[in-house]
C-alpha angles and dihedrals in degrees: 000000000000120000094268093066088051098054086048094049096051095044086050078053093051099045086043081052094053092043097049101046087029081067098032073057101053097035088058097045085046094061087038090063095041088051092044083046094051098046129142108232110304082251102054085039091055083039093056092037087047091037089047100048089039085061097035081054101046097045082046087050089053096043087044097058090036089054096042083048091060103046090059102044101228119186127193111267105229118226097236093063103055103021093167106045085057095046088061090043093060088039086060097040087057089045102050086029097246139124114264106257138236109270123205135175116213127173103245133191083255142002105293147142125208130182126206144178128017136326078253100056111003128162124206121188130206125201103226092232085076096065084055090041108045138054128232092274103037093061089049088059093053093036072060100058099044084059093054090057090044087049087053100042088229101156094053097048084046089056087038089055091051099042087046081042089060099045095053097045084049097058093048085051093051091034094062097027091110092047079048095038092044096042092044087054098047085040098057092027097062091032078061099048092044088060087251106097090156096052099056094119095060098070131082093263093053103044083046086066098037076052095065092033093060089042081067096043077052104055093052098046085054094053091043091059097045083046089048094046090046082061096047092054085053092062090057097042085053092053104051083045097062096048088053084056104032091032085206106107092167097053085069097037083058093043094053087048091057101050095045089056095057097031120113112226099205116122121260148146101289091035088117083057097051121104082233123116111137092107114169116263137025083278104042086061095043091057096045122101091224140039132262100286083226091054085048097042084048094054092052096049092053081053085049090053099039099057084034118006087209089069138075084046 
């Protein structure tokens, strides 16, 4: 084939290209209009896209802790082994007006405690280094600040802003999937014709539609760090609740202490759930779901010196 035909068999490519996503991209925007036109009232259609991510976010929500359960292989923690961990359990239930939680002991990649679930029915699970590792004191201080997250239901509205997250990352998707079909199409299609079928994303056409794609990326990059630095803030409110029940400051800044020094900073699985935050770089720390454990232990120590100046030294 001489390179005529080439040329002519890459421009019929590229016309083949502009047909096909030009109709993908009609055919989308097509269904896009029937389903605008046959809507139920903009307020019933908000209330079933609200409705039906409320109830997707709170069944991932139950898979998700059944399954997390369930990689760690945590197993209940019966009363008469451990009388007077659960007498200061009930002592802080009454105290914060929940229900006193499950409590299970796992064997996790690093000494943790996590809390899941409502003040009604919460679950908090201890890594069985802690009982090793802490004193008395110092696990009440951390059995504190799960129920503070139980009191506050913060692992539910976590789960609740992703999976709002999601939706809403979906509908901009869908709703500009005929402008990307339709760019991506005249994109390839004239790259083709041109004899450059490989370099279709660097015209004007092509960065146009990487343009709108990464404004997506964007937008949920965006949302994932206001959804990060609302955790973040959490962990701090936790915190400060389980001084003002516990009134030892210092018993949790210790604890804290403890568990940072033995703790293995490598990634996994339960890494979200972990006290660290103290990531390398400025965005290694926007993008974590705590605060630095020496921003936290500081915090607690100015709690310490502000009710008795010998203390937090």
């Amino acid at each position: 084939m001489g390179r005529l035909g080439l040329r002519a068999l890459m421009a019929g490519v590229g016309l083949s290209l502009l047909a096909g996503y030009g109709l993908a991209a009609w055919a989308v925007y097509s269904v896009l209009v029937w389903v605008w036109a046959s809507r139920p009232p903009l307020g019933t259609t908000v209330a079933i896209v609200a409705a039906t991510t409320l109830v997707l976010g709170y069944l991932s929500y139950q898979y998700g802790t059944s399954q997390l359960l369930a990689s760690v292989d945590a197993a209940d923690l019966p009363r008469e082994r451990a009388p007077e961990l659960y007498r200061r359990a009930d002592r802080l239930a009454a105290e914060m007006r929940i229900e006193t939680p499950r409590l299970l002991v796992a064997d996790m990649a690093v000494p943790n405690a996590l809390a899941l679930g409502s003040p009604a029915d919460g679950t908090v699970v201890l890594d069985r280094a802690l009982f090793r590792l802490l004193s008395t004191a110092e696990l009440e201080g951390i059995l504190a600040h799960e129920f503070a997250h139980l009191e506050s239901r913060d692992s539910l509205i976590q789960t609740l802003a992703y999976s709002g997250l999601r939706t809403l990352v979906g509908i901009v998707t869908v709703l500009l999937s005929p402008a990307l079909l339709f760019l991506t199409g005249l994109a390839r299609g004239v790259a083709w014709i041109r004899g450059r079928p490989t370099r279709w994303a660097e015209g004007t056409i092509g960065q146009f539609r990487l343009l709108i794609g990464n404004g997506v990326v964007v937008l949920l990059f965006v949302f994932t760090l206001a959804i990060r630095a609302h955790s973040r803030r959490r962990e701090l409110a936790a915190d400060d609740r389980a001084v003002s029940v516990t009134g030892d400051p210092m018993a949790l800044a210790r604890a804290l202490a403890k568990i940072d020094r033995v703790r293995d900073p490598n990634w996994s699985l339960l890494s979200p759930l972990y006290t660290r935050g103290d990531e390398d770089g400025t965005l290694g720390q926007v993008l974590s779901t705590h605060p630095a454990i020496d921003e936290r232990i500081e915090r607690l120590r100015e709690r310490a010196r502000a009710s008795d100046p010998r203390q937090g030294l």
